[in-house]
N, C-alpha and C positions, 0 to 999 in steps of 0.2 A: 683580285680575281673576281671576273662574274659569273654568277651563278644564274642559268635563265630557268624562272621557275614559270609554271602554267598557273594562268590564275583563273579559277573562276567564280560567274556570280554566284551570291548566295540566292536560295530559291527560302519563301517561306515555306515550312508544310500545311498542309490544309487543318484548321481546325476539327481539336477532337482525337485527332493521330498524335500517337506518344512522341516523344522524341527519343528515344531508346528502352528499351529491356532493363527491368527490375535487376540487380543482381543476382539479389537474395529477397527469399517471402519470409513472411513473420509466419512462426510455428504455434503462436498465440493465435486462437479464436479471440471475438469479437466478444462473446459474453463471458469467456476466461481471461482476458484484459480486464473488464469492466471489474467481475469479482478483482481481480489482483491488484488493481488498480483504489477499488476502496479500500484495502488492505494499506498498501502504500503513502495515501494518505492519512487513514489513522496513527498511521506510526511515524509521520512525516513530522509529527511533537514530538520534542526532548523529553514531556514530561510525559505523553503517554506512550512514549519508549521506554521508561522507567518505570513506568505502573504495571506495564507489561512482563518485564523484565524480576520486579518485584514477583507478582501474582506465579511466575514461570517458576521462580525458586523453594516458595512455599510450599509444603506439601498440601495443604487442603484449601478449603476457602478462607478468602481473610477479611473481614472486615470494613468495611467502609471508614470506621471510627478508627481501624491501625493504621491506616494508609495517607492519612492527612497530617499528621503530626510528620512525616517523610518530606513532604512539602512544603515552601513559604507558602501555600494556596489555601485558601477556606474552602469547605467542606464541598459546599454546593457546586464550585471550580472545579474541584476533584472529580465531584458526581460525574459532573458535563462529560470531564475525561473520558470518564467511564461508560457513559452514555455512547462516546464516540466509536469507543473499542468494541461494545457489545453491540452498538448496527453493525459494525463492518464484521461481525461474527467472527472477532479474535476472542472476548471474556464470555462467559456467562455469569449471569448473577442468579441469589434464593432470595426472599425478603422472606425467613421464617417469623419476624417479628419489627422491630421499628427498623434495624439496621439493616442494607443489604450486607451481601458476603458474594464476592467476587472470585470469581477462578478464570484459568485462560482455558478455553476448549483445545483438546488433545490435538484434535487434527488441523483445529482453525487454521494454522502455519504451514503445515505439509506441503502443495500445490504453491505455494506463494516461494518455499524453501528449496522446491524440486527445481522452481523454473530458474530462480537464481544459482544452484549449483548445474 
């Protein structure tokens, strides 16, 4: 059986014109991406997933010198970690004396926790 169908040409659209409607907009800002997003990759290591993880269970600060023996990593590796997690303003650290001592800031996670639940 035939089916007569109309056919016609396709027209380009002029450049700069969409080709359709967004569905959906992102409820993330541009500079709430950007923070969530240096979040995202700090935590994007297993291992400073785990230092995290560590720091989040201890009640107070811990050591720089307890935190290494946890690792096959050497000390200064660790630091790095740790370096990574305090820019992206998950830890904070004190250097009272030779060692630092490391904690997770309270709210560092809140906004990063909200947008994922």
């Amino acid at each position: 059986m035939a089916v007569d169908m109309e056919l016609t040409a396709k027209t380009k659209r002029p450049a700069g014109e969409p080709c359709c409607e967004p569905v959906v907009y992102p409820d993330v800002q541009r500079e709430q991406a950007q923070r969530m997003s240096k979040i995202a990759k700090a935590l994007g290591d297993p291992v400073r997933l785990q230092l995290v993880d560590v720091l989040r269970k201890h009640a107070g600060k811990v050591c720089v010198c307890e935190l290494v023996p946890l690792f096959d990593l050497s000390q200064p590796t660790v630091s790095h970690h740790l370096k990574v997690l305090r820019d992206a303003g998950i830890v904070g650290s004190e250097r009272p004396g030779l060692w630092s001592y490391y904690y997770v800031k309270a709210d560092a996670l809140e906004e990063f926790s909200a947008w994922l639940s």
